[in-house]
C-alpha positions in Angstrom: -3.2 5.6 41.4 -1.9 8.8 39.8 -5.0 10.7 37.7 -3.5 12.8 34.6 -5.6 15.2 32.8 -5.4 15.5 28.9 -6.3 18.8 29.2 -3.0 19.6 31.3 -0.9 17.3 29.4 -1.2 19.1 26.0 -1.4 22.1 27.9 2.3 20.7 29.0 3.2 19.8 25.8 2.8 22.9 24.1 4.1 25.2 26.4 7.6 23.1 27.2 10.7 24.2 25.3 12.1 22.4 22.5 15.2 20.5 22.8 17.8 19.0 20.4 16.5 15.4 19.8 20.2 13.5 21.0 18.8 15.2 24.3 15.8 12.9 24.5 16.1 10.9 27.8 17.0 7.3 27.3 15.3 6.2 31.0 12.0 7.4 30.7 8.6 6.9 28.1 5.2 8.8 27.7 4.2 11.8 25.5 6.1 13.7 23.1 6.0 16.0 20.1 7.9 16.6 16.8 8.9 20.4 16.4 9.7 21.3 12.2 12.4 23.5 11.9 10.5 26.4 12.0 10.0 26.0 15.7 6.4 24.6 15.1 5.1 21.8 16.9 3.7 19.2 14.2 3.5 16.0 15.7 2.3 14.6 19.1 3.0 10.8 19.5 3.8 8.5 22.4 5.9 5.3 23.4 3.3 3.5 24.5 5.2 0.2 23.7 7.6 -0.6 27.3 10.3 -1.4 25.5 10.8 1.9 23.8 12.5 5.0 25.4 11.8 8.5 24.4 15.5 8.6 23.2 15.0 4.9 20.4 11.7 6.8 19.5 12.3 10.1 18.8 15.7 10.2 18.4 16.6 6.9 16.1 12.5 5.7 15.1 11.3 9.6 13.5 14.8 10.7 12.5 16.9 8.0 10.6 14.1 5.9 10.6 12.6 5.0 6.4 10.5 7.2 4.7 7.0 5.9 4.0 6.9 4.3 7.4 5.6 6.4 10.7 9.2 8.0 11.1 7.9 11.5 10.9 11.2 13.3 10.7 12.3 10.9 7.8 9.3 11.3 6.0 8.6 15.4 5.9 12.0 15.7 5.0 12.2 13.7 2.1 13.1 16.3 0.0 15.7 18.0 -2.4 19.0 17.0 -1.8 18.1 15.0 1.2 15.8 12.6 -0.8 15.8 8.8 -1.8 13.9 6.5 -3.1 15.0 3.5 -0.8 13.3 0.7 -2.8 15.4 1.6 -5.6 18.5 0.3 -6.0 20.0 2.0 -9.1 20.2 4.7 -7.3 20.7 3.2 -3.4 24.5 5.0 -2.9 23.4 7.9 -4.2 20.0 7.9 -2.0 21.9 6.6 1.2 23.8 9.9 1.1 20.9 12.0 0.9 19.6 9.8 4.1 23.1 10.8 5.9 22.2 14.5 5.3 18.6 14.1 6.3 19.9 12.6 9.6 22.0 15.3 10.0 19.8 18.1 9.2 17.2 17.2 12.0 19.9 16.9 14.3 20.9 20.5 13.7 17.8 22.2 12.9 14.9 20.2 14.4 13.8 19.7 17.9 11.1 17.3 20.1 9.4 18.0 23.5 8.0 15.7 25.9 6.5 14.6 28.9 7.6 11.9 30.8 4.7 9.4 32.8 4.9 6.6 34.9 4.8 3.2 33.6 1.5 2.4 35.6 0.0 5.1 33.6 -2.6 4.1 30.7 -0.1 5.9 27.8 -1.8 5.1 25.0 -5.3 5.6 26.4 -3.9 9.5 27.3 -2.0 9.9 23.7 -5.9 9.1 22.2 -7.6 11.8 24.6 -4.7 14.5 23.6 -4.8 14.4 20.2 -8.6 14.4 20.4 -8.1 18.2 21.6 -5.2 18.7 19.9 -5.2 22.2 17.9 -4.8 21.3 14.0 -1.8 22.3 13.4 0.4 20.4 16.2 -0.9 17.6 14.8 -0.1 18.8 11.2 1.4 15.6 10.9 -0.2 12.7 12.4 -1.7 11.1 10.2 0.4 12.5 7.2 -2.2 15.4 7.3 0.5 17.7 5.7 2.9 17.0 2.6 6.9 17.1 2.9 8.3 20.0 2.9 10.1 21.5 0.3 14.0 21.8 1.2 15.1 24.6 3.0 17.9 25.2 1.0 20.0 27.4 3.2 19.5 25.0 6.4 20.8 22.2 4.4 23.7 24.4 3.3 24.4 25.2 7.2 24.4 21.5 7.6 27.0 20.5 4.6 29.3 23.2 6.0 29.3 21.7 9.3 29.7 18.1 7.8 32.6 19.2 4.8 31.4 17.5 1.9 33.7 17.6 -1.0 32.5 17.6 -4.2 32.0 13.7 -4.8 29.2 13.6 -1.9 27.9 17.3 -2.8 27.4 15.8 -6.5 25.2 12.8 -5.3 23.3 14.8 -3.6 22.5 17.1 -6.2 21.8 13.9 -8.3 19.5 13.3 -5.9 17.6 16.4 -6.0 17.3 16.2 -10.0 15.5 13.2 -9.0 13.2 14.5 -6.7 12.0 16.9 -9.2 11.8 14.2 -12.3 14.6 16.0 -14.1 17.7 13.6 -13.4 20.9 13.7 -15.6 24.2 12.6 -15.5 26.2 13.8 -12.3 26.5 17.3 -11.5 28.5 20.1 -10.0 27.2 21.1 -6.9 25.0 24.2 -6.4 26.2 27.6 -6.2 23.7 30.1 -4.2 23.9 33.4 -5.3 21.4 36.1 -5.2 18.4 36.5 -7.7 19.5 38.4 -10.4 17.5 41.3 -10.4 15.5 41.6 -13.9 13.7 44.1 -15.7 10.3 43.6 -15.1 8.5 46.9 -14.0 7.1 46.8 -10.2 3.8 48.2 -9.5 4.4 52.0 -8.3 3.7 52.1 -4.4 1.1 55.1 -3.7 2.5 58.3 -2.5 1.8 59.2 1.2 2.1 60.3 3.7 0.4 57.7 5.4 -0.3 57.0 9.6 0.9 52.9 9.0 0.5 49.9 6.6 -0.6 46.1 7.2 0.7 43.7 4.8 0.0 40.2 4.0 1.6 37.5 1.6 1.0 34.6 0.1 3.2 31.6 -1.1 3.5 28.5 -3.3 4.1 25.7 -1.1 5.5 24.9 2.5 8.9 27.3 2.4 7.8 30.6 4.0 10.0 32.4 1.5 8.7 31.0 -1.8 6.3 34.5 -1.5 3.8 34.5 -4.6 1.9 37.7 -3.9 2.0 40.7 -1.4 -0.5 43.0 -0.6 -0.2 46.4 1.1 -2.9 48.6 2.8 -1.9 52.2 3.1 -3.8 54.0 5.8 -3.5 57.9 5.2 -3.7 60.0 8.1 -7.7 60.7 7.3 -7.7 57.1 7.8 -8.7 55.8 4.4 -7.1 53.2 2.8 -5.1 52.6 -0.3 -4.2 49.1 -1.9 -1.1 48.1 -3.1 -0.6 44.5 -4.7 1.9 42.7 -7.0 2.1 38.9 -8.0 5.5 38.0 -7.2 7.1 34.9 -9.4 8.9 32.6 -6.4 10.8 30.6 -8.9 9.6 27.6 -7.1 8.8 24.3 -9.2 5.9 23.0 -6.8 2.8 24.4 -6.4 1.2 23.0 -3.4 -1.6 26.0 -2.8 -3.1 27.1 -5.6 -6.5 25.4 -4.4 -6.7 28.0 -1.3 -5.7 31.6 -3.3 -5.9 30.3 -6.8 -2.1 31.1 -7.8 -0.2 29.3 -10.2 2.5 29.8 -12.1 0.7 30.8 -14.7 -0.5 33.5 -12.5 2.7 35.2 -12.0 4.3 34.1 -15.0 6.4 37.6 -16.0 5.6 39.1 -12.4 8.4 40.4 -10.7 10.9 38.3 -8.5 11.3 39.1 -4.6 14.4 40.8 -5.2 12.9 43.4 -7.2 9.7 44.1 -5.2 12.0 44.8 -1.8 13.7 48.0 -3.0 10.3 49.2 -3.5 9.1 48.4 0.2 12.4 48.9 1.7 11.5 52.8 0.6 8.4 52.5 1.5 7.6 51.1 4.6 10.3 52.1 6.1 9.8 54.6 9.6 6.5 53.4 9.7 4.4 51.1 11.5 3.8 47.8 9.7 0.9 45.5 10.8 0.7 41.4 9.9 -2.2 39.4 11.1 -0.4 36.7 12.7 3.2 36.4 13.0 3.6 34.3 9.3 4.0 37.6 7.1 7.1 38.8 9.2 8.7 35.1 8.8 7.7 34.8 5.1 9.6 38.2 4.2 12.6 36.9 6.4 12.6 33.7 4.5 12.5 35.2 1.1 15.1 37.7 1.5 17.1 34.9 2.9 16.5 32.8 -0.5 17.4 35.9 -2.6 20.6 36.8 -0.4 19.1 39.8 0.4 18.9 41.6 4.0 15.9 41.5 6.1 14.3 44.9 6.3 14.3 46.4 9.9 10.5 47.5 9.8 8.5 48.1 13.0 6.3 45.0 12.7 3.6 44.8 15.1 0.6 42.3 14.8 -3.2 43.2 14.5 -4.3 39.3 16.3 -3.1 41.2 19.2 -4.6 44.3 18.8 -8.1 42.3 17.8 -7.7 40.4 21.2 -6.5 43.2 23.1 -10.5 44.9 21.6 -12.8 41.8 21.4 -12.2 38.9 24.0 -15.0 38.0 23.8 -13.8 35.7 21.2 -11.4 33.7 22.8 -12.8 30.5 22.1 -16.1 31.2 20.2 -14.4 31.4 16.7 -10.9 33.3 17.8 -9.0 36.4 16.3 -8.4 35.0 12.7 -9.5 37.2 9.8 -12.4 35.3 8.9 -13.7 35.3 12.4 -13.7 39.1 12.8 -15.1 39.4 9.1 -18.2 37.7 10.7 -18.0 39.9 13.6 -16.9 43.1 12.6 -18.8 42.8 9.0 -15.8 43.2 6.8 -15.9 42.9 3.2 -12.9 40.7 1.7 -11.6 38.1 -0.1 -9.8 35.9 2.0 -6.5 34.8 0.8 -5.9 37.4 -2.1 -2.9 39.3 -0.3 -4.2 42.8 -1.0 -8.0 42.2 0.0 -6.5 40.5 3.6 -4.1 43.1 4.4 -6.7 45.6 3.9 -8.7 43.6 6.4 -6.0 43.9 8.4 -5.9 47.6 8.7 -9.5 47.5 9.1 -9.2 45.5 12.2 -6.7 47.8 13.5 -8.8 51.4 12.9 -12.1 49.4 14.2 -10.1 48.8 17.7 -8.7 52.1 17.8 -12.7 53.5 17.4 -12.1 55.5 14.2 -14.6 53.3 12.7 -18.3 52.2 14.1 -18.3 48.8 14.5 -21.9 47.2 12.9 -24.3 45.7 15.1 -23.2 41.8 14.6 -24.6 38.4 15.7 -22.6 36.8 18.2 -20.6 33.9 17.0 -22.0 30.4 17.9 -19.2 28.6 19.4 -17.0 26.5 17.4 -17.0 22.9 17.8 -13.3 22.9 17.4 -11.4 25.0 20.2 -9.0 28.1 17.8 -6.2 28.5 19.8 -4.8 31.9 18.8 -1.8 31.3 20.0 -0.2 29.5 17.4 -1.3 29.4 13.6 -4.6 30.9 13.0 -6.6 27.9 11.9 -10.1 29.7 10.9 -13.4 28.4 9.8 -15.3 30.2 7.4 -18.4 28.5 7.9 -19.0 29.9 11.4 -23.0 30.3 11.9 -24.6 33.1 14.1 -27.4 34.0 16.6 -29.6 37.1 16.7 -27.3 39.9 18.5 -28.9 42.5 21.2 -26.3 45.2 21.5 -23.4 46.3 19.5 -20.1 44.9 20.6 -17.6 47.7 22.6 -14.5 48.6 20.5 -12.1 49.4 23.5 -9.7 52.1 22.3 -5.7 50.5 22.0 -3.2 52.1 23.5 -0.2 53.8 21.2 2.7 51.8 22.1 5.1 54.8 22.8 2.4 56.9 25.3 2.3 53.7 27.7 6.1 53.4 27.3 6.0 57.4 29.2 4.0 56.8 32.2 4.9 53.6 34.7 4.4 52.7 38.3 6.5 49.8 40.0 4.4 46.8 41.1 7.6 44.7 42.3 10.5 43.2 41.2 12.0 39.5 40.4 15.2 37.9 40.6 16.1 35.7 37.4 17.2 32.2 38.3 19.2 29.9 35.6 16.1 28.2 35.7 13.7 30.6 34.7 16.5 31.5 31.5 16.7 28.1 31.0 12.4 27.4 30.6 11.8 30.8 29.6 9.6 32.3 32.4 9.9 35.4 34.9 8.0 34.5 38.4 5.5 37.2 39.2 5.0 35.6 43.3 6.7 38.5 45.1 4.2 40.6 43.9 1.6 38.6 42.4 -2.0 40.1 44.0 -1.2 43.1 42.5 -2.6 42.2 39.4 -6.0 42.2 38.2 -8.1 39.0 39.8 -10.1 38.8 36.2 -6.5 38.4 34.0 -5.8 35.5 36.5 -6.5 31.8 34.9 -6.2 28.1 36.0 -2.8 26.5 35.1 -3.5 25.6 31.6 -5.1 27.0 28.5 -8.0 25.4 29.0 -9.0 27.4 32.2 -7.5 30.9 31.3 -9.0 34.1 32.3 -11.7 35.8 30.5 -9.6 38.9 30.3 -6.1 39.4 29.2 -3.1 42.1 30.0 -0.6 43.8 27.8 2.9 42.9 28.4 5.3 45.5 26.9 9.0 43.7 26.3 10.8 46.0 25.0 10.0 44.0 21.1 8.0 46.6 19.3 5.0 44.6 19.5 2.9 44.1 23.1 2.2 40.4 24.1 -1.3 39.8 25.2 -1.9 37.3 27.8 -3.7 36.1 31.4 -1.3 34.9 34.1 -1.2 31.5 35.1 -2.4 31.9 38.4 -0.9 28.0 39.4 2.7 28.6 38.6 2.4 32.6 39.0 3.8 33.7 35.8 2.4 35.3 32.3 1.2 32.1 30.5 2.5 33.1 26.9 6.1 32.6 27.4 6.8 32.6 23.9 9.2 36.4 24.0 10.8 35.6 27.1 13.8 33.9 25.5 13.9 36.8 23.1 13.9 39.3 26.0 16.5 37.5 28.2 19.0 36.6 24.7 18.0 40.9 23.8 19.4 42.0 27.2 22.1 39.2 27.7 20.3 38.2 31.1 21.9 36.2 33.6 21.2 34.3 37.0 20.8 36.6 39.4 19.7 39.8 37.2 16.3 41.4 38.6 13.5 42.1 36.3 11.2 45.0 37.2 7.6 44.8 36.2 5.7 48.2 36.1 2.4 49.2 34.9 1.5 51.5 33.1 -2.3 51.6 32.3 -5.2 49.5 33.6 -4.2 45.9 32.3 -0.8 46.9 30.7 2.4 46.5 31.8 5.9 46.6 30.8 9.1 44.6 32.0 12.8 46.0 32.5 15.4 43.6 33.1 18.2 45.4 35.7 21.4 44.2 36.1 22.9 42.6 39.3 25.5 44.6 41.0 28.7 43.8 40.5 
């Protein structure tokens, strides 16, 4: 009988690429996960039942299924103008068209993976092991860990374009949002997005540089990335010191869903300036410069909000201190990760977490501590977390790490500037890209594959990666740091791979040329196939 591992199935499951949910396969049954329409994974689930296929589960059970039941889709997107109360019938063919839209949106901006298993396999015994191990937030869901979204207004416009609504459907639905938020009336013209008006309320004055780079953080309200209640700026000068910028920012939002974690309400930024007005000031700003996140949420959040102001998304040079902190202190993959208040433990950083200003100064600090302009204190070693972190998705951090006595101070390796490794390289071999690899976003490394380090080479999943990592230079601005799978003989982190084949137009048959260019770093050029 065929053994299966849970540590190699969720390994499976997180690496596979999402896929439209029609394209669930109607013959086969075994593990799958719910991916939000951020590109997250949120759910992992089986069909453990032999009469359901992945297709009737996914596909029909979690996405026109009834909210309130264990249709996942249905549920988290219960919201706005795709929400109903189905128990009421006063309102049932108002509600039924806010379910047609719902459908409809998960069909065009939602997406599932899965992993098909044999019948003679124990299914649900396996689906109980994997989300034992399961990293928080791909489970966000089970269990209806997480509240519904709120509606991502500018996806659901995508989807009524596509569907033509005229003004007798786009009414009901806006009845139906008035619902949602307790405020119904009598019926309604539908909504006209325009961009927020820009008001006079005075912006904080950004500090005058010159400075070397920034880090910036945000906060929000609730669930939507964009609905940005505060944003905090570290300056670093070219001394390296640090100046801190910070402004409230009022999201115009009407729920509040996490004021418990940073304390802001709307009575908090009540007369604070909208997004719209604090852009100009960063636009002028930050732009030319290096700007450092701490995890890839503050570049999305920006994105989001200028896309709910109809503004356009600055062009900054983002790059992202998790990277840089792995990149200088392995040592804590796995014994309390690269979050912020991991390394406050371990680099003895003073902050507030969650205050925007206070976290994006932390972030800077991170960043000079790695590049050895600052000592790093002699710290106790963190005891290792009951809970695996993995770093590679949202930072899920636990402030209540304890610690041992510590014997020596811990190495702050010295980070490479992006632009000098981008000047020296040395060939190590080249690859030829397959439809499959475009298709599964991966480059094989097997022509070649022994001549890189034996200590960045891991098992083939997570679970037994290498204890040290490379640098991968794309081409993206910012370097991906990962092992090699040394199973399948490619990078594990395959997350910028569809970025760097859709950035170069890369097709079957294209090489890619893989060079280093320091001990551990690398860099990949795609080359196109003679014609």
């Amino acid at each position: 009988m065929m053994r299966f591992i849970p540590e190699d199935l969720l390994s499976a499951l997180l690496e596979s690429s999402p896929q439209p949910t029609v394209h669930a396969p109607r013959d086969a049954r075994g593990l799958y996960g719910l991916v939000d329409h951020h590109g997250d994974l949120r759910y992992i689930g089986s069909t453990s039942s032999t009469d359901q296929t992945f297709y009737e589960r996914i596909h029909q059970r979690h996405r026109t299924g009834s909210e309130g039941m264990s249709h996942y889709f249905s549920q988290m997107y219960n919201t706005g103008r795709m929400w109903r109360e189905r128990k009421d019938a006063t309102t049932k063919v108002d509600g039924d068209l806010a379910k047609k839209l719902r459908n409809e949106f998960v069909v065009d901006h939602c997406r599932a993976v899965w992993l098909a298993l044999p019948d003679t396999a124990d299914i649900a015994r396996l689906e109980a092991e994997v989300l034992a191990m399961a990293p928080e937030h791909a489970i966000a869901w089970n269990r209806r860990r997480m509240q519904t979204y709120d509606e991502p207004a500018d996806l659901v416009d995508a989807t009524l374009r596509r569907l033509g609504w005229g003004a007798q459907e786009l009414a009901a639905i806006e009845r139906q949002r008035q619902r949602f938020f307790g405020a119904a009336t009598s019926p309604v013209p539908p909504i006209l997005r325009q961009p927020a008006p820009i008001s006079e309320t005075r912006v904080t004055p950004f500090p005058e540089g010159p400075f070397r780079f920034f880090a910036l953080d945000v906060e929000t309200a609730n669930n939507d990335r964009g609905s940005i209640c505060q944003i905090g700026v570290a300056c670093v000068r070219p001394d390296n010191s640090i100046e801190t910028w910070m402004t409230y920012v009022d999201p115009q939002v009407d729920r509040w869903v996490f004021t418990y974690l940073h304390g802001i309400s709307a009575r908090t930024v009540k007369g604070a300036p909208t997004f719209a007005e604090v852009l100009p000031v960063l636009q002028d700003a930050l732009a030319g410069h290096v700007v450092y996140q701490h995890s890839g949420f503050d570049r999305s959040a920006v994105a989001a909000a200028c896309s709910n102001s109809g503004l356009n998304i600055p062009q900054w040079e983002w790059c992202d201190s998790v990277h840089v902190a792995r990149a200088a202190w392995p040592e804590l993959r796995g014994n309390g990760g690269h979050g912020l208040a991991s390394l406050k433990q371990h680099l003895g950083l003073e902050f507030d977490h969650h205050d925007a200003g206070e976290d994006a100064r932390a972030a800077a600090e991170v960043v000079l501590r790695a590049e050895g302009h600052q000592p790093v204190r002699l710290q106790k070693p963190l005891r290792p977390s009951p809970v695996e972190i993995d770093d590679d998705f949202d930072l899920i951090e636990d402030d209540n790490d304890t610690v041992i006595l510590a014997e020596a101070p811990v190495a702050a390796p010295t980070v490479p500037d992006l632009q000098t490794l981008r000047n020296a390289a040395r060939a190590i071999g080249t690859t030829e890209i397959t439809q499959g690899n475009i298709d599964n976003d991966h480059i094989y490394l097997r022509g070649f594959f022994e001549k890189f380090p034996a200590d960045a080479i891991g098992g083939s999943n997570r679970a037994s990666a290498a204890q040290r990592e490379i640098a991968v230079d794309w081409g993206g601005g910012t370097v991906v740091i990962t092992d090699l799978d040394g199973a399948k003989r490619f990078f594990r982190k395959r997350g910028w791979i569809r970025e760097f084949f859709a950035r170069h137009g890369a097709r079957a048959g294209d090489t890619v040329m893989v060079e280093e260019i320091a001990p551990y770093s690398y860099r990949v050029v795609l080359q196109r196939r003679a014609a």
